[in-house]
N, C-alpha and C positions, 0 to 999 in steps of 0.2 A: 325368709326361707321358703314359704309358699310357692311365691313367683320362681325363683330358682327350680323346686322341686318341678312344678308346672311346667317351667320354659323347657327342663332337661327332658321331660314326658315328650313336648312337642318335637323335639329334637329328635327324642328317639323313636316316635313314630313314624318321621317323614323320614329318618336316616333307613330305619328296618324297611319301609319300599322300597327306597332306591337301592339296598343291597340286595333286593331280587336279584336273582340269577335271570330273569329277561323283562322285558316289560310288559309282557303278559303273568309275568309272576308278581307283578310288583303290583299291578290294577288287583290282582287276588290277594294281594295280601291287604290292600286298603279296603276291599270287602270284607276282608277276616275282620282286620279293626275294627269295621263299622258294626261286623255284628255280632261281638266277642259278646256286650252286655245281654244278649240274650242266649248265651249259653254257649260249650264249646264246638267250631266246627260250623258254625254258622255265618254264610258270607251275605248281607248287603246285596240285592241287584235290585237293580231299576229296569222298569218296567215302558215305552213312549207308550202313552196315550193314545186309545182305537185300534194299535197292534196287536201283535204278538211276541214282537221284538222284547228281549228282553239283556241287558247289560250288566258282568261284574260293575263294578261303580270306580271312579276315581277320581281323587280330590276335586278336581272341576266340576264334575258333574255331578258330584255328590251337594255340593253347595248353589251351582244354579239351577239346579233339578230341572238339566234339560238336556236334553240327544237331541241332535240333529235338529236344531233350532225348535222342537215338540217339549213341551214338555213331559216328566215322567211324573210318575203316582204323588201326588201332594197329601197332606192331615188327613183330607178328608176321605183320599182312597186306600190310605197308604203305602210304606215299601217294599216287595217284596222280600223277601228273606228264604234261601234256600239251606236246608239243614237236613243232611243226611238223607240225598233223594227225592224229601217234599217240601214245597213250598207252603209258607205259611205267611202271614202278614202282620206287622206289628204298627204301632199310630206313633209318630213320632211327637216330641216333645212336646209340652205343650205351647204356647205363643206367646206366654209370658213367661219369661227368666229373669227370676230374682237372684238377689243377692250371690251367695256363694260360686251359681252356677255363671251368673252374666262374666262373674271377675275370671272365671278358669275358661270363658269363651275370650274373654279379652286378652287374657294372656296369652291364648294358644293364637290368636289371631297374628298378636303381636308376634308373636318369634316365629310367624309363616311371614309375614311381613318383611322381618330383619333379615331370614332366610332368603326369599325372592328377590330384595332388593341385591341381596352377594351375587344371585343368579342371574341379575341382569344386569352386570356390569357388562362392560365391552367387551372384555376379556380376558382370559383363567386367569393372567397377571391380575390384572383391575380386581376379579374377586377377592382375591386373598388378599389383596390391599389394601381393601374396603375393609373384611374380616380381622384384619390385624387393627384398624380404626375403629371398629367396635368394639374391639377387645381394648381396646386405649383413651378410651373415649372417659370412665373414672376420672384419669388422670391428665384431663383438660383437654382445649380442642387440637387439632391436630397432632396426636400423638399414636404411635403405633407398637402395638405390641409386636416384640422381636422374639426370638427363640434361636438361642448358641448352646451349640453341641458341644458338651461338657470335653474338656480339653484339646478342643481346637478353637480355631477363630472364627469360625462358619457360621454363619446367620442368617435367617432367614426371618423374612414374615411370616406371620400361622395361619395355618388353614385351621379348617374346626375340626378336624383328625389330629393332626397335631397338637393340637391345644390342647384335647384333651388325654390324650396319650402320653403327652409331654415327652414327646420319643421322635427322632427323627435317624433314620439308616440306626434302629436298633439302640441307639446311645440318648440316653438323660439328657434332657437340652434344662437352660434356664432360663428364665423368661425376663427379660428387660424391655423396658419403654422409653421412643428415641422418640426425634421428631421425624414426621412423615415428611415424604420428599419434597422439596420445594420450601418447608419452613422453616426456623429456628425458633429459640426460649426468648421474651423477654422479662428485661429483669424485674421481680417483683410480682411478678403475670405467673398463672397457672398455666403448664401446659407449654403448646407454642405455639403463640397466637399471631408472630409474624412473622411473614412472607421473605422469603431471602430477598436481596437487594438483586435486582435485574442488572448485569453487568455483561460484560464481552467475555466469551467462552477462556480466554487465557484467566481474567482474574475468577472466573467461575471454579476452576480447578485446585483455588487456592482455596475459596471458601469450601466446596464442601470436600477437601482434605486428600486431593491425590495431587499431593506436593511435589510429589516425585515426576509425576509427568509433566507435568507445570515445569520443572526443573528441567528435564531432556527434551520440552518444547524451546526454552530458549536457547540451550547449547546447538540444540540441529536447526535454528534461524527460522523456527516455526511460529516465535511466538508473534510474529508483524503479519504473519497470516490469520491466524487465530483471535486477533485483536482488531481487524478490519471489517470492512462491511463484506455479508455473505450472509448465508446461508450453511449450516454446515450441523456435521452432526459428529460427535465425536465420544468414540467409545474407548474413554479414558480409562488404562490400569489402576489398578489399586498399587499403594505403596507397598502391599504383601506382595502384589503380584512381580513387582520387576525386584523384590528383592528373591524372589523364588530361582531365579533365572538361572540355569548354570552360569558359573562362574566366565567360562568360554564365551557363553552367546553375550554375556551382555557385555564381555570388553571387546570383541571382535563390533558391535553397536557403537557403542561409546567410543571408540579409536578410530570411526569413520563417521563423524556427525555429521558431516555434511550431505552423506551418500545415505549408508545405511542405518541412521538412525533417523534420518530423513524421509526415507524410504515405510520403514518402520512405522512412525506415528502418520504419515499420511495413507497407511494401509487400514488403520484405524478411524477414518475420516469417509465420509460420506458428503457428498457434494449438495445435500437440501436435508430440511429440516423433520428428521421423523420421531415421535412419541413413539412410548411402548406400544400403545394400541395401533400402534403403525407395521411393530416388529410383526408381521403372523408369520405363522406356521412354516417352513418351507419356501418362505423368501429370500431373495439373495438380491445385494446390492452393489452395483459397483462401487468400488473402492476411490478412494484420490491417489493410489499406486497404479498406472498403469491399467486403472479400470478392474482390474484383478476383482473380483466377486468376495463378498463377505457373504458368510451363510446365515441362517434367520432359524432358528427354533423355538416355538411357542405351545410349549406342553400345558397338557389338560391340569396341571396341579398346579400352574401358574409358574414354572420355573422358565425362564427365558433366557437362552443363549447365542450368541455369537460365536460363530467356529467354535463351538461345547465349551466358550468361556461364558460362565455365568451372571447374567446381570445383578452386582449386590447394591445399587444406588443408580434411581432411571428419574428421568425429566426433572433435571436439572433444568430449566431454562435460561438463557443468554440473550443479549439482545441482537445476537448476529446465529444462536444458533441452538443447538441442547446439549447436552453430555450426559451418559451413563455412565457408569464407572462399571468394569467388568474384574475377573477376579482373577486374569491370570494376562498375558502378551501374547497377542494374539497372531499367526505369522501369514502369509501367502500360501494359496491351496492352489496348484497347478498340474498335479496327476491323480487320477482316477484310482480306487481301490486296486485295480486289479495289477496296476503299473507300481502299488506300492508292496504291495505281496514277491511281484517279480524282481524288485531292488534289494529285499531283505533278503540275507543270507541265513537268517535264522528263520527262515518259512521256505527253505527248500524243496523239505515235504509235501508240506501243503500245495505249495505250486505246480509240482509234479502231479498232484493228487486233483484240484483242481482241471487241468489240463486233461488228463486221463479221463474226466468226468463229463467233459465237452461244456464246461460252464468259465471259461475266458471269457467269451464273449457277452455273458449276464455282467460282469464284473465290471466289465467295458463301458457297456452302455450305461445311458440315463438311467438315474433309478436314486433310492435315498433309502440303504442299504445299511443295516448294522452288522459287522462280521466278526464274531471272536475266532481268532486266528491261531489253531494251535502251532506254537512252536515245534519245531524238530525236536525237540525234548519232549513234547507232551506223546509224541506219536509213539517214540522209541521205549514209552511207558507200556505200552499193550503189549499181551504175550505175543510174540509172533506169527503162531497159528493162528491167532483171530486177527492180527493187521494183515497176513497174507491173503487170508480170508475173504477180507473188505477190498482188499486192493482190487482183489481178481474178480469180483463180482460188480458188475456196472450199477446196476439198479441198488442195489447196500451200496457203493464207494458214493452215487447220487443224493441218496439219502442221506447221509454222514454228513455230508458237505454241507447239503438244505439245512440239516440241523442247526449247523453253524449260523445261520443267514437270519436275521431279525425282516421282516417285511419291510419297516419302518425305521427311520433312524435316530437313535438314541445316543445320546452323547451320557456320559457317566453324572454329571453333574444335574441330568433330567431324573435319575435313582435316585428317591427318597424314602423308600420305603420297598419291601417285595411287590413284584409286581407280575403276575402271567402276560408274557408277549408271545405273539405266533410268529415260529418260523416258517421261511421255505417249504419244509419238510411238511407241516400240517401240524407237529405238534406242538406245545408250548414250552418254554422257557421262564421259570421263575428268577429273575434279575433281580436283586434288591442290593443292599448295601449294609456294611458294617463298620461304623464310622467313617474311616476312607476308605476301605477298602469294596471296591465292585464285586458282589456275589453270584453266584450262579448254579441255582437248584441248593442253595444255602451253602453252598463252598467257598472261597476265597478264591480263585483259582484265575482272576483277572493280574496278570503282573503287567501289563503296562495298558492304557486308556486314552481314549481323544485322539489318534493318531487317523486325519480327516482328509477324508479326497474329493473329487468335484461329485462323486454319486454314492458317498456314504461316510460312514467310519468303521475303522478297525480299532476292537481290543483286543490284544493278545494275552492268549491265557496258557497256562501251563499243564492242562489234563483234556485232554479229547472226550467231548463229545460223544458218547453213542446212543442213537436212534434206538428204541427198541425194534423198530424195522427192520433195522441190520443186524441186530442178535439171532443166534439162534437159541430153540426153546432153554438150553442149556445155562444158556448165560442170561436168559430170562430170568430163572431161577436161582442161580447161585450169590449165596449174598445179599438176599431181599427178606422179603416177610414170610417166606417158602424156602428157605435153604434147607430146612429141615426135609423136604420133602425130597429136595433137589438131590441130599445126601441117600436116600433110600433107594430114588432111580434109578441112580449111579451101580448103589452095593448089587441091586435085584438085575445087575445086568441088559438094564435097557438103554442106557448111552447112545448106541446108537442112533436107537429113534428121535433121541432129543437133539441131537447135533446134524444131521442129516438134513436132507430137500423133500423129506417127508412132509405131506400136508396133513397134519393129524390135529389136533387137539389138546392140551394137557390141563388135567385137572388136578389143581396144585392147590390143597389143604395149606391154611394158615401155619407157624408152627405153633402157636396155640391150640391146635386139633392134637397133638402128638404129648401133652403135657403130663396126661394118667396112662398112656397106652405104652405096651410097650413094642421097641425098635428093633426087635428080633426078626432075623432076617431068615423067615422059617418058608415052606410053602406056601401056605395059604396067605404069608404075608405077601409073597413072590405074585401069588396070583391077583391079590386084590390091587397088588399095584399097575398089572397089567388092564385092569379093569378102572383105571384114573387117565387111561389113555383111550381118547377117542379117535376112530378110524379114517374121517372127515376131521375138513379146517370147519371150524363153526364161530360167528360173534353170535353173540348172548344177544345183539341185538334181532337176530333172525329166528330164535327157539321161539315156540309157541306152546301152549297147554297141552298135556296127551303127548307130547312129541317123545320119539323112542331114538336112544342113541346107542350105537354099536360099537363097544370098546376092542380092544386087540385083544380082550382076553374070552371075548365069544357072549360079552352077557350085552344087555340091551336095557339100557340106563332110562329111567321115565324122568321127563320134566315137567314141572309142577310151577305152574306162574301165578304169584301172590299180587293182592293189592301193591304192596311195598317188596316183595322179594321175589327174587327168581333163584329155584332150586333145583337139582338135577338129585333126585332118591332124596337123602338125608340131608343134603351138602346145600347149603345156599350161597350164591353167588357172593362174595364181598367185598370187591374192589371193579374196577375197571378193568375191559378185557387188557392184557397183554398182547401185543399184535407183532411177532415175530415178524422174521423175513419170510420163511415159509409155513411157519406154523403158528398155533394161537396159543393163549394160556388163559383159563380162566382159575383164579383164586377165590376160593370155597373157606368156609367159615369149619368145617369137622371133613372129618376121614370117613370115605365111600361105605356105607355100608348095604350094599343091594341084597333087595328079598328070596327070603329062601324059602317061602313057604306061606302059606293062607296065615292071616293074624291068629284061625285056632293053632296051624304049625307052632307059631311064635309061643303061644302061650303054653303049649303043649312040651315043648326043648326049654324050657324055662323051670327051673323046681321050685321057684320062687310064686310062681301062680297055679300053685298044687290046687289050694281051696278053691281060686275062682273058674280054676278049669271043671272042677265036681261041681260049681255052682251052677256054669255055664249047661252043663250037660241034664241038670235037675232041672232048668229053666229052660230046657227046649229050645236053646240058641245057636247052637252047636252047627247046623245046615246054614244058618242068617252067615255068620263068620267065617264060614268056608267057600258060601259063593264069590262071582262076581260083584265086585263094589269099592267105593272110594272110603272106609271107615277111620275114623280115628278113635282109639280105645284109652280113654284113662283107667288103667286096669289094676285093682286093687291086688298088694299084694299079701302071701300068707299071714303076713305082721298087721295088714289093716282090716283082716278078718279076726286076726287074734283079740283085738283090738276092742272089738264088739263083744258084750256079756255070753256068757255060754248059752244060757235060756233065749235072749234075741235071736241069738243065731241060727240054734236049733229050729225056733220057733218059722224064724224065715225062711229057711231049709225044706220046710214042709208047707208054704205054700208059694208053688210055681213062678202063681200069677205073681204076686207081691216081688219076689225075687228078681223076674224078667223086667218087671217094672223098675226095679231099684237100678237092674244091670244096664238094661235102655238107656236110664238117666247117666250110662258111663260111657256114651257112644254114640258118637256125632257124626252124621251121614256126609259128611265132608271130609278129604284130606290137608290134615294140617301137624310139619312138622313144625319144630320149638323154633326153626330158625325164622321164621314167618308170622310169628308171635309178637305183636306189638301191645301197648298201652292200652288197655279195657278192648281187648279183642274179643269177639261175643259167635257163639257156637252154638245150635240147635242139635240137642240131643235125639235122639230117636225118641222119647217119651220126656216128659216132661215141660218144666221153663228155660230158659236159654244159659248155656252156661257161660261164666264172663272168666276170662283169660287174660295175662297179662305177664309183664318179665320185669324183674328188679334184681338188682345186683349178679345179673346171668343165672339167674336161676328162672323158671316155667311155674306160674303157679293159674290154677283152676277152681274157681269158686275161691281162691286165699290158701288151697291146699298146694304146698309144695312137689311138684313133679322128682321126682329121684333119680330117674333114668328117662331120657326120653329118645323118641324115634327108633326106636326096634321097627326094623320095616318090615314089611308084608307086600304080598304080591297083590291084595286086595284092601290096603290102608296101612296102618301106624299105628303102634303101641307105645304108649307113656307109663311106666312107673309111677302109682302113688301107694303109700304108704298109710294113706288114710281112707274111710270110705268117704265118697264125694256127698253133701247132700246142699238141697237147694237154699241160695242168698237170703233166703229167707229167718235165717237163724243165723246168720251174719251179726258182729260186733258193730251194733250203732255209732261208736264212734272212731271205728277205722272207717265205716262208713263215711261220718262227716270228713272225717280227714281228707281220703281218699280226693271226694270231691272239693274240697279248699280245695289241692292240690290243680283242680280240672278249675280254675277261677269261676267257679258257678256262684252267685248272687246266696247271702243265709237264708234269704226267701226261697231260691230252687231246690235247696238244701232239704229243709226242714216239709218241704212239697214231696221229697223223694224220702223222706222218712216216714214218713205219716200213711203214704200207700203201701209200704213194705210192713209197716205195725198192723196196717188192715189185714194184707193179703194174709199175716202171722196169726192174726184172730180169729180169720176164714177158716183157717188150716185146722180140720180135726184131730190131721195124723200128722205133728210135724216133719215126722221121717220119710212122708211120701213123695215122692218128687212132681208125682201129679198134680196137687193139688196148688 
């Protein structure tokens, strides 16, 4: 159970890099690993020798501790390690590893080992090949672990996603163990420890079981070619495959054996002898039909097809030549995409639309094109106003179309899973699968597949495509995570702006934001929505700090750029921009609420900060909260002064100083609303220790005190609601404390280091309600 626990650790270490979103993210997260045992947040760099140079670290260089043929910091000078701005330096292990530790190096070695080797197969096929013999290798040599999609006949080899997902296009697979290619069982023997018997491609076909081709090789007088000396490569059906056939194709075959089923299996044929590792990528081979081209695809998951028939059984060998066995009849490709869009009567639209678009001739040309095709029923689906719309607009009908267009070409049987492809267009396309059926953005909406021309394939699908480019804001909005909002535009009579060639902006609140509030369609509600509309187009990726934005309803929006959030007033960004045709949208976490006054205004329009507004004013704070400035207030309300003995209160009531000092410690010279609040987020208050912040279950809590209302804005900071008065971690619960930190995976050594300074500083403290101290 060790090794297992151990080999999964290694697994999911190298797997967690490689799912970096770049590879610069992926070199940073192998420095995170490295320097996770010293605390959270801390990355690993290497340092070359006599530099200055300094390196995140990654797997390679972390092990032969060397850049650029120099080496970097070794025992004796150690690694650098950056944490939180400064760097520190830690001595790595010692130079002897015993026991426990040698076996969890040797394990991890090993399943980097087992890893590497899938990675250097020849290729993606060979990996998973290899991957499926390690998974089979228990159960003797030569055997391979299979995985069949629970109620079909599909099978495949496993990669190590699949394995352990036990899922392939969404569906339960079962896992069985077969011989790998080229061997058999024998009898008494574990496993399949021999080699198929070398024989001529006809009696090849018998042994590894496509009977049926073997069968319409000798009716179409194929089998004296097949049985002679050559060379040849022959990509045999499977017995599912030619029993799939319409009923038509395959008597109009069979009733002409000498022509067209002749024709037929020598389309199938290749005139020299090629392995998998022969198929790449984007190859095409003449055919023994008139030379006719076979197409070659070699996807990165290891799925390999022929004209998008899938290889389910490769390098058979023969002694005149090899045979694959593929999983469907595979026919002649002699017109181009865009000749087969022009034939179909059921893509009249498209053709039209296409043409209209000045994109024939993309279609035309060379190229290795994936096109879902809507039908004339998918088009006739849209309201008409908005297909008019598209039609009559060049740059939206361009888009639309791009949409449609995969860069690369994908045959349905390379889907095995969801997968982001780039269109044309620039945006992506989530592809995946649901058993048989081909998805798209998780819909079903592929009704016919594999339909292949000399510079792509077409699937035809039954719902159109639309670009958010070609929307306008309107239909940005309607039906999404923002309908609620979408509905309120509508009532307050701004329609127009959203459906329009207006370059504006709209700041479209989750409907989550609208949950306690209410949707009465009064003035002020009239107005604040005019004030969710910006006057300029903007992306989020161009706002900076300070930056003022001028809504249609006359106010001037501030944005506010966090570590991790970007916010406009109250509102933080939550999603991707939305990028209309003419206009933008950005989706905001809460509903606009712009300042109306100095944070004393706010507390002052508030009855609920009666006490701390007379505190403020006894404490001579009164001018500090009305000036210029960025504050954030966690501001006590009457209930957390009630809270407090009458005698204490009084007593702090009548001295100033003490009082301004208490209020200090509730006012942090930085602007920060709740949406910008992460995990142990930490604040310098105007007087005192730092205060630490953080969000659990969407709630805002400060020092562990719960926030009750947050973001009351101010034209000079932010107001928080608490309920409690704040006082400093130093009277903190020891063991939310330890927890806290389990949580952050700090060592019981850093642990019990950060208790023991927090029980000092509690010993120091004369007064412990001071925050000074």
């Amino acid at each position: 159970m060790k090794r297992l626990t151990l080999f999964a650790l290694a697994i999911t270490l190298i797997a967690t890099a490689f799912a970096a979103k770049s590879p610069y993210q992926a070199v940073l997260q192998h420095s995170r690993i490295r320097g996770r045992p010293h605390g959270p947040n801390v990355c690993a760099m290497q340092k070359i020798q006599g530099t200055d140079k300094k390196y995140f670290t990654n797997c390679k260089q972390w092990y032969h501790r060397k850049i650029c043929g120099k080496p970097t910091p070794s025992q004796s000078t150690g690694v650098s390690v950056f944490k939180a701005g400064r760097c520190r330096t830690h001595r790595r292990c010692g130079v002897r590893v015993q026991g426990h530790k040698m076996k969890r190096l040797t394990l991890f070695a090993l399943a980097i080992t087992l890893i590497a080797t899938a990675f250097a197969a020849k290729s993606p096929y060979q990996a998973v090949l290899q991957h499926s013999r390690i998974r089979g290798r228990p159960h003797g040599p030569n055997v391979c672990a299979m995985q069949k999609i629970q109620g079909t006949d599909k099978k495949y080899f496993t990669n190590c996603k699949q394995w352990y997902h036990r899922k392939i296009c969404g569906k339960p697979t079962v896992i069985s163990y077969e011989c790998c290619p080229g061997y058999e069982k024998a009898i008494g023997e574990k496993g399949c420890p021999a080699a198929l018997p070398l024989v001529n491609i006809y009696k090849t076909l018998g042994v590894i079981g496509a009977t049926t081709t073997k069968m319409y090789s000798e009716r179409a007088k194929l089998q004296e070619e097949i049985e002679g000396p050559g060379s040849f490569t022959f990509f045999a059906p499977s017995n599912e495959a030619w029993a799939a056939l319409p009923t038509e194709i395959l008597d109009a075959l069979v009733s002409n054996v000498n022509i067209e089923l002749l024709n037929a299996l020598h389309y199938h044929m290749i005139n020299k002898r090629l392995t998998s590792d022969d198929l790449k990528h984007g190859a095409a081979f003449p055919s023994m039909y008139q030379d006719f081209d076979v197409h070659i695809h070699h996807y990165s998951n290891g799925i390999v097809t022929v004209n998008c028939a899938r290889l389910v059984k490769t390098d058979q060998h023969a002694t005149n030549g090899i045979v694959h066995v593929v999983d469907r009849v595979i026919t002649a490709i002699t017109n181009n995409v865009n000749s087969l869009i022009d034939t179909d009567d059921d893509l009249d639209t498209l053709r039209t639309a296409v043409a209209a678009a000045g994109l024939t001739s993309l279609l035309e040309n060379e190229g290795s094109y994936t096109i879902f095709a809507p039908t004339n029923e998918a088009f006739e689906k849209i309201p008409p106003e908005t297909l008019t719309r598209i039609l009559g607009d060049p740059v939206a009908l361009k888009d639309l179309l791009n949409y449609h267009i995969l860069k690369n070409l994908h045959c349905s049987e390379s889907i095995v899973a969801g997968t982001p492809l780039e269109t044309l267009q620039g945006s992506v396309l989530e592809v995946g699968c649901d058993g048989e059926e081909m998805t798209i953005n998780g819909k079903a909406v592929v009704m016919q597949k594999d339909k292949l021309g000399t510079n792509g394939v077409v699937h035809y699908i039954n719902e159109l495509l639309i670009p958010d480019s070609a929307k306008t804001l309107l239909e940005l909005a309607e039906g999404s995570v923002v309908s609620t909002a979408s509905k309120l535009f509508k009532d307050a009579g701004l329609t127009d702006h959203l459906i329009g060639s207006e370059a504006v902006t709209l700041i479209a609140p989750l409907n989550d934001a609208f949950k306690d509030k209410s949707l009465a369609m009064t003035p002020d509600m009239k107005k604040m929505l005019r004030n969710h509309i910006l006057k300029e187009r903007f992306s989020s990726k161009s706002l900076y700090h300070g930056q003022e934005l001028e809504t249609l309803g006359g106010m001037k929006l501030r944005v506010f750029v966090f570590r991790d959030n970007l916010c406009i007033e109250n509102a933080c960004i939550a999603a991707h921009d939305k990028n209309g045709r003419f206009a933008n949208m950005f989706i905001v976490d809460k509903f606009l609420t712009p300042p109306m006054g100095t944070v004393m205004d706010v507390l002052k329009a508030d009855d609920r900060f009666s006490t701390l507004v007379g505190a403020i004013q006894t404490a001579g704070l009164t001018e500090l909260l009305n000036k210029k400035g960025t504050y954030t207030f966690f501001a006590p309300t009457n209930a957390a002064f009630s809270a407090v003995p009458s005698a204490d209160l009084n007593k702090l009531m009548r001295e100033p100083k003490e009082l301004a000092s208490l209020l200090k410690y509730h006012i942090g010279d930085e602007f920060l609303v709740s949406g910008a609040v992460t995990s142990h987020t930490r604040m310098k208050p105007l007087e005192g220790d730092k205060l630490e912040l953080g969000a659990r279950n969407s709630t805002i809590y400060v020092n562990r005190v719960p926030i009750i209302e947050g973001d009351l804005m101010a034209t000079n900071g932010v107001v928080h609601a608490v309920d409690v008065i704040i006082k400093p971690l130093l009277m903190a619960d020891f063991k939310t404390l330890l927890q806290e930190a389990s949580e952050r995976y700090e060592s019981a050594y850093r642990i019990m280091i950060r208790i023991a300074c927090q029980t000092a500083k509690l010993l120091k403290s004369r007064d412990f309600g001071a925050p000074n101290r």
